[in-house]
N, C-alpha and C positions, 0 to 999 in steps of 0.2 A: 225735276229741275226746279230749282225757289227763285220765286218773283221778287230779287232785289233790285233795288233802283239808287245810281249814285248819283247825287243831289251835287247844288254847288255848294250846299253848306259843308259835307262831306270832300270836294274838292278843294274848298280853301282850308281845311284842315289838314288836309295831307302835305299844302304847299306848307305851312306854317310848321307839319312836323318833320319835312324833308331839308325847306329853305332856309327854316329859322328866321325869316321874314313876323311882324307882328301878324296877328289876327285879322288885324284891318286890313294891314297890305298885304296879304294874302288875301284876302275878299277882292281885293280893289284888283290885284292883278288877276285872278281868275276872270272877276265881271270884264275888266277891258282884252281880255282874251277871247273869249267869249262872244264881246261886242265885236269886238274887228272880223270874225270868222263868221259873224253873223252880216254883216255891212258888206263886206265883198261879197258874198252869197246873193246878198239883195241887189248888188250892182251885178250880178251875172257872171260875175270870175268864178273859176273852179278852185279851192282850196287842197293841198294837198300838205300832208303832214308824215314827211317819211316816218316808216315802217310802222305807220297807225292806218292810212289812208288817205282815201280823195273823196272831197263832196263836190257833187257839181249839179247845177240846177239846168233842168231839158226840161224844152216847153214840148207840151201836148197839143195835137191838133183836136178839131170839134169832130166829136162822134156822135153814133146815136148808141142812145144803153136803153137799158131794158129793166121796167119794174118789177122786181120779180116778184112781188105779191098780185098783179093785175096783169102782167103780161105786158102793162102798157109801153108803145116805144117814146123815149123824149131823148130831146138834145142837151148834150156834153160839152157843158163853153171847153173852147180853149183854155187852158192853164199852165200853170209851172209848178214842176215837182219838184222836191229834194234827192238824190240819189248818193246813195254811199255804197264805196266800194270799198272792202277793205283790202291792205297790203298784203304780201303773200307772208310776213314777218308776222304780222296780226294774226291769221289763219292759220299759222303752220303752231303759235304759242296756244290760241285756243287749242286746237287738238291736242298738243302733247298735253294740255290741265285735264280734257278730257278722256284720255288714253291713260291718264294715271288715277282717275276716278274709276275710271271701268275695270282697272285694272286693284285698285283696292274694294269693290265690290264685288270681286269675284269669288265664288264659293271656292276651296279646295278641289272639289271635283270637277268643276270649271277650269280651273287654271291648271291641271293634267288632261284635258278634253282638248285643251286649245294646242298642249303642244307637244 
C-alpha cells in the first residue's frame, strides 16, 4: 500500500479544476470549510457529511497506564478525542477500489483457483 497524503494545496486544486472558482477562491473556500468543521468540533457538535461520514469528539475518563519501558504505573488526565466513523457509502467505494486492485493483481492461476 503507498503512503499518499492529500494536502489542502491539492484540495484547492481539484475545487479550482472541478468548480472553475479562481485559485484563491478555491483556497479561501477549502480554508473556511475546513475552519467551520474544525470550530463546531472544538464547540463539541458532531459533524456529519453524508455518504463521507461523522466526526464527533468523546471525552475520556482519568485512567491509570503503564510505562512500558519501566513497568511504571502513572495517571491518564482526562481528555477529548477525535473520532471518525465513516459512512457505509464511503466503505462499501473503498472496497470495491480495493476488490478491483486485487483483482488486477491476480496471477492467471489465481484468478482460475478463485473460481
Amino acid at each position: 500500500m503507498t503512503q499518499n497524503t492529500v494536502t489542502r494545496a491539492q484540495l484547492s486544486e481539484a475545487v479550482y479544476q472541478e468548480v472553475g472558482l479562481s485559485r484563491n477562491e478555491s483556497a479561501d473556500l477549502v480554508e473556511t470549510v475546513l475552519d467551520e468543521i474544525s470550530d463546531a468540533l472544538a464547540r463539541g457538535e458532531m459533524v456529519k457529511i453524508s455518504s463521507f461520514g461523522s466526526f464527533q469528539v468523546r471525552k475520556k475518563g482519568e485512567r491509570i497506564g503503564r510505562n512500558p519501558k519501566t513497568g511504571e504505573e502513572v495517571p491518564i488526565l482526562p481528555r477529548r478525542v477525535l473520532v471518525f466513523r465513516a459512512s457505509h457509502v464511503l466503505k462499501n467505494r473503498i472496497n470495491e477500489i480495493q476488490d478491483a486492485v486485487d483483482a488486477a493483481q491476480q496471477t492467471p492461476q489465481q484468478a482460475r483457483a478463485a473460481s
